[in-house]
C-alpha positions as CSV (number, residue, x, y, z in Angstrom):
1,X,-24.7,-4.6,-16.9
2,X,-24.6,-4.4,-13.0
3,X,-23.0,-0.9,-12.0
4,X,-19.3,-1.2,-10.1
5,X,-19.1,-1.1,-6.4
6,X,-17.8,1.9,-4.9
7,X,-14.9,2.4,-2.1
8,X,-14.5,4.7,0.1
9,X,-12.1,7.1,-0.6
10,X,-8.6,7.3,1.0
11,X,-6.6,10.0,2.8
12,X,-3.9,11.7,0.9
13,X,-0.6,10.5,0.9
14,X,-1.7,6.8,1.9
15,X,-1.3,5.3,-2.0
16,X,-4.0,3.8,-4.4
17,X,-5.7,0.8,-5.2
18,X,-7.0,0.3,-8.9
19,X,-9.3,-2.0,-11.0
20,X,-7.2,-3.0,-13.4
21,X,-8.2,-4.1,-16.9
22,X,-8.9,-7.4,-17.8
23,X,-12.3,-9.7,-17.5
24,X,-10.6,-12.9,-16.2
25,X,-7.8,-11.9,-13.6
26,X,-7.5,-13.4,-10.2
27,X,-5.6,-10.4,-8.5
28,X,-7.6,-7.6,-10.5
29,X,-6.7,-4.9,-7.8
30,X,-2.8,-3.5,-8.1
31,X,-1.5,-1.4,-4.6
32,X,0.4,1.3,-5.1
33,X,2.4,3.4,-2.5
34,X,2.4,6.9,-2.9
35,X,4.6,8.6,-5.1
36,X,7.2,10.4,-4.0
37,X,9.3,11.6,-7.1
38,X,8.2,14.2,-9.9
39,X,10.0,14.7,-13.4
40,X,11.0,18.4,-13.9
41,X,7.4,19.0,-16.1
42,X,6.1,18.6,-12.3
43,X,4.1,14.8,-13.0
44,X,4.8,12.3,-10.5
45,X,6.9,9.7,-11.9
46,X,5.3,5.8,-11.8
47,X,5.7,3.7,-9.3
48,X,6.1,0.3,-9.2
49,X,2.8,-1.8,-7.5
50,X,3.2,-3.3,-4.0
51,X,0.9,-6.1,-4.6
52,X,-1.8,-7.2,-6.7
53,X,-4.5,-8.6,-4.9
54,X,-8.2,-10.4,-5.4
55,X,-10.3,-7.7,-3.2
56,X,-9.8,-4.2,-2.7
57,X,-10.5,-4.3,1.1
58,X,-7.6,-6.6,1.3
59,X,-5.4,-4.0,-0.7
60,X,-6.4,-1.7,2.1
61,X,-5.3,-3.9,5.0
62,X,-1.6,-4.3,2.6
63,X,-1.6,-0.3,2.6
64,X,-2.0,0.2,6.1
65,X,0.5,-2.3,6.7
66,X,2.7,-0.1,4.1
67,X,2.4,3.3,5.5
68,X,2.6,1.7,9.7
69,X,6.3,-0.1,8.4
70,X,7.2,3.4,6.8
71,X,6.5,5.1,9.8
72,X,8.1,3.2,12.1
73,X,10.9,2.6,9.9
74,X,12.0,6.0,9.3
75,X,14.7,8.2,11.1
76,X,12.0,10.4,12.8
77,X,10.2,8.5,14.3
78,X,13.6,5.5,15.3
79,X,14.6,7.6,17.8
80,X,11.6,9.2,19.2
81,X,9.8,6.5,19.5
82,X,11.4,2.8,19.9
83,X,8.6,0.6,18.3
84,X,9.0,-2.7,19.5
85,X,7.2,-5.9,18.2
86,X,5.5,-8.4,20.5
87,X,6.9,-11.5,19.5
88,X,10.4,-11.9,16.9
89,X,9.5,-12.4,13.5
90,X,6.4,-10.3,14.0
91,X,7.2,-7.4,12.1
92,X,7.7,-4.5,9.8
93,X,9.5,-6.8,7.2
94,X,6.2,-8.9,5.7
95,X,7.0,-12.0,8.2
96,X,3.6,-13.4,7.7
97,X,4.6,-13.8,3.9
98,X,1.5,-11.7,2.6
99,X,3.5,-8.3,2.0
């Protein structure tokens, strides 16, 4: 049985991407943002997956993608720094219909 590649890992706080079970999937990768909610006990409470996807690498690009809208989206970082797309329809919202 040939071994499983490894990944690199990722930075904290960026979400996950895991193998999920099953021998004949065609999106056997699920992305998950980080979580951001814990029950009283202190365990982080599930989150739903962004996308399921056919290679991990491609997860990464839909994570990075993720955690650049969440950035620019949020009230920080609005009025600090007005992030402006290049073209309309270019943007934070998944335009390209990937997301």
């Amino acid at each position: 049985m040939p071994r499983r590649k490894k990944y690199p890992k990722l930075p904290n706080g960026f979400g996950s991407i895991k193998k999920l079970s099953g021998k004949n999937r065609v999106n056997p990768y699920g992305v998950y943002p980080p979580t951001t909610e814990f029950d009283p006990e202190g365990h982080p409470v599930p989150v739903k997956a962004i996308a399921y996807v056919d290679d991990w690498l491609y997860g990464v690009s839909i994570l990075t993608a993720y955690q650049f809208c969440t950035r620019c989206l949020s009230p920080q970082t609005r009025t600090a720094n007005r992030h402006r797309h290049s073209r309309p329809g270019d943007g934070c919202k998944g335009s390209s219909g990937r997301l």
